[in-house]
N, C-alpha and C positions, 0 to 999 in steps of 0.2 A: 550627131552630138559627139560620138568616140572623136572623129578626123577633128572636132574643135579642143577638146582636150587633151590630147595626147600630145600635142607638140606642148603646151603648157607642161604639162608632167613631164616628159624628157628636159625641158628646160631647167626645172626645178630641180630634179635628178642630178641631170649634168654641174649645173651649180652645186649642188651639196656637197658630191663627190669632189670637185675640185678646191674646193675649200677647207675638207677633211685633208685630201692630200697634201694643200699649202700649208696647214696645222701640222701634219706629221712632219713634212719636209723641214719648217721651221722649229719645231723642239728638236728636232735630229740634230742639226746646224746645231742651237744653242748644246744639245750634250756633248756635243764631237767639238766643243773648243775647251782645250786644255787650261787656257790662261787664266779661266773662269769661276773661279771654286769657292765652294762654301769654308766663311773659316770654323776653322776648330780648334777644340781646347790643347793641340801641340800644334806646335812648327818648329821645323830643322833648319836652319841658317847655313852658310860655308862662314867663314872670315871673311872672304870678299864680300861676301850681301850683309854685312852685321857692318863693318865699316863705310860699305856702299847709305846704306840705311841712316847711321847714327851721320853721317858727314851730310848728307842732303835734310837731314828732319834739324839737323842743331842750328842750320841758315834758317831754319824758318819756321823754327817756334824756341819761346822764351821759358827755362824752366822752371816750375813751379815747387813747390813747398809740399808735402804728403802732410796728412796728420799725422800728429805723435802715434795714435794707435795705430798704424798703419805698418805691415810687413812688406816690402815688398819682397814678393817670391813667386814663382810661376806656381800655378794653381790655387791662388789666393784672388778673392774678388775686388775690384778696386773699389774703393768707398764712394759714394756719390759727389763729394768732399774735390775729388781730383778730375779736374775737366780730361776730356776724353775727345778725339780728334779722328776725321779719317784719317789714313795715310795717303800724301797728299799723292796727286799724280804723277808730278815726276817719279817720286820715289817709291813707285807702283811701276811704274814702266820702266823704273830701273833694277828691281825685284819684285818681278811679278808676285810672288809669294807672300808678298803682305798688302796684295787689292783688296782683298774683305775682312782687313783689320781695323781696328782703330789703336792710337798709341796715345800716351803721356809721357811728357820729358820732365826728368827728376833730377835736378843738380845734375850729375853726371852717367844719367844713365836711359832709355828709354824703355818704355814698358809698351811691348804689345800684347794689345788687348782684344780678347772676339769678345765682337757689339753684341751679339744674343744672351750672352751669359757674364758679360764683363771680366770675365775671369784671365788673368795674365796669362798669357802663352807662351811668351819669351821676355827674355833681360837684356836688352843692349847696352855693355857698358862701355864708357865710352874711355880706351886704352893712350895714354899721353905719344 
Protein backbone atom coordinates (compact mmCIF):
# COMPACT_ATOMS: atom_id res chain seq x y z
CA UNK A 1 0.00 0.00 0.00
CA UNK A 2 3.18 2.73 1.04
CA UNK A 3 4.94 1.86 -2.80
CA UNK A 4 1.08 2.92 -4.20
CA UNK A 5 0.96 6.13 -2.33
CA UNK A 6 3.93 7.69 -2.27
CA UNK A 7 4.62 8.51 -5.61
CA UNK A 8 0.90 10.16 -5.47
CA UNK A 9 2.23 12.19 -2.38
CA UNK A 10 5.57 13.19 -4.03
CA UNK A 11 3.52 14.29 -6.96
CA UNK A 12 1.22 16.24 -5.02
CA UNK A 13 4.18 17.61 -3.10
CA UNK A 14 6.18 18.50 -6.13
CA UNK A 15 3.01 20.31 -7.48
CA UNK A 16 2.30 22.51 -4.53
CA UNK A 17 5.80 23.54 -4.16
CA UNK A 18 6.27 24.58 -7.68
CA UNK A 19 3.20 26.63 -7.78
CA UNK A 20 4.27 28.39 -4.43
CA UNK A 21 7.33 29.03 -6.17
CA UNK A 22 5.53 30.44 -9.52
CA UNK A 23 3.40 32.61 -6.94
CA UNK A 24 6.47 34.00 -5.16
CA UNK A 25 8.40 34.36 -8.53
CA UNK A 26 5.40 36.30 -10.05
CA UNK A 27 4.61 38.82 -7.13
CA UNK A 28 8.50 39.47 -7.10
CA UNK A 29 8.30 40.40 -10.96
CA UNK A 30 5.08 42.40 -10.27
CA UNK A 31 7.08 44.34 -7.17
CA UNK A 32 10.52 44.77 -8.92
CA UNK A 33 8.69 46.88 -11.81
CA UNK A 34 9.06 50.35 -11.35
CA UNK A 35 6.62 51.75 -13.87
CA UNK A 36 3.93 50.26 -11.83
CA UNK A 37 2.51 52.32 -8.93
CA UNK A 38 -0.06 53.08 -6.84
CA UNK A 39 -1.40 56.58 -7.18
CA UNK A 40 -1.40 58.97 -4.43
CA UNK A 41 -2.60 62.11 -3.07
CA UNK A 42 0.88 64.07 -4.41
CA UNK A 43 2.79 63.95 -7.60
CA UNK A 44 5.89 65.93 -8.86
CA UNK A 45 5.82 66.79 -12.59
CA UNK A 46 9.20 68.48 -14.40
CA UNK A 47 7.94 71.11 -17.23
CA UNK A 48 8.65 68.69 -19.77
CA UNK A 49 5.96 65.91 -18.32
CA UNK A 50 3.23 69.02 -17.52
CA UNK A 51 3.50 70.29 -21.21
CA UNK A 52 4.22 66.60 -22.41
CA UNK A 53 0.83 65.69 -20.45
CA UNK A 54 -1.52 68.86 -21.17
CA UNK A 55 -0.38 68.84 -25.17
CA UNK A 56 -1.37 64.94 -25.61
CA UNK A 57 -4.69 65.03 -23.16
CA UNK A 58 -5.95 68.63 -24.91
CA UNK A 59 -5.93 66.35 -28.70
CA UNK A 60 -8.08 64.20 -26.97
CA UNK A 61 -10.58 65.32 -24.70
CA UNK A 62 -13.10 68.27 -24.95
CA UNK A 63 -13.31 70.68 -21.80
CA UNK A 64 -15.86 70.86 -19.62
CA UNK A 65 -17.42 73.30 -17.24
CA UNK A 66 -16.85 72.74 -13.10
CA UNK A 67 -19.64 73.77 -10.88
CA UNK A 68 -19.86 77.15 -9.57
CA UNK A 69 -19.03 75.62 -6.03
CA UNK A 70 -16.23 74.13 -7.13
CA UNK A 71 -12.37 75.00 -6.12
CA UNK A 72 -10.21 73.79 -8.14
CA UNK A 73 -6.97 73.12 -6.04
CA UNK A 74 -4.87 70.13 -5.25
CA UNK A 75 -6.23 68.51 -2.17
CA UNK A 76 -9.76 69.33 -2.90
CA UNK A 77 -12.06 66.41 -3.95
CA UNK A 78 -13.62 66.69 -7.24
CA UNK A 79 -17.41 66.87 -7.23
CA UNK A 80 -19.35 63.94 -8.82
CA UNK A 81 -20.65 66.84 -11.09
CA UNK A 82 -17.01 66.60 -13.23
CA UNK A 83 -16.47 63.38 -15.30
CA UNK A 84 -13.30 61.92 -14.45
CA UNK A 85 -11.17 59.96 -17.12
CA UNK A 86 -8.18 57.43 -17.22
CA UNK A 87 -5.10 58.97 -18.37
CA UNK A 88 -5.26 57.75 -21.70
CA UNK A 89 -2.13 55.43 -22.81
CA UNK A 90 -0.33 57.37 -24.85
CA UNK A 91 -0.02 59.85 -22.44
CA UNK A 92 1.02 57.25 -19.74
CA UNK A 93 3.65 55.91 -21.80
CA UNK A 94 4.76 59.26 -22.39
CA UNK A 95 4.75 59.94 -18.53
CA UNK A 96 4.83 57.10 -16.90
CA UNK A 97 3.82 58.91 -13.69
CA UNK A 98 0.31 59.66 -14.35
CA UNK A 99 -0.53 55.45 -15.23
CA UNK A 100 -2.85 55.33 -12.09
CA UNK A 101 -4.40 58.61 -12.54
CA UNK A 102 -7.48 59.76 -13.64
CA UNK A 103 -7.63 63.56 -15.05
CA UNK A 104 -10.47 66.29 -15.92
CA UNK A 105 -9.81 69.05 -18.44
CA UNK A 106 -11.07 72.62 -17.30
CA UNK A 107 -11.15 75.30 -19.96
CA UNK A 108 -7.51 75.67 -19.55
CA UNK A 109 -6.16 73.53 -17.30
CA UNK A 110 -6.00 69.79 -16.41
CA UNK A 111 -6.80 68.37 -13.18
CA UNK A 112 -5.16 65.08 -12.08
CA UNK A 113 -6.84 63.12 -10.07
CA UNK A 114 -6.25 59.54 -7.70
CA UNK A 115 -9.36 57.25 -8.70
CA UNK A 116 -9.46 56.05 -4.81
CA UNK A 117 -9.99 59.24 -3.13
CA UNK A 118 -10.77 61.52 -6.17
CA UNK A 119 -8.87 64.04 -4.58
CA UNK A 120 -6.59 66.50 -7.12
CA UNK A 121 -3.08 65.88 -7.08
CA UNK A 122 -1.95 68.11 -9.43
CA UNK A 123 -2.92 71.32 -11.76
CA UNK A 124 -1.86 71.33 -15.47
CA UNK A 125 -2.21 74.69 -16.58
CA UNK A 126 -2.05 75.02 -19.85
CA UNK A 127 0.85 78.12 -20.50
CA UNK A 128 0.09 80.17 -24.31
Amino acid sequence: MKNILLPGILAVAVAASGGAAFAASDHSAMSNDSSVSAAKDSLTLTAAQRKTAWTDISKQAESESAPSNFTESVGNTVPSAVMLRPVPVNTANLVPALRPYDYARLKSQVLIVNPADKKIVDIIVHRA
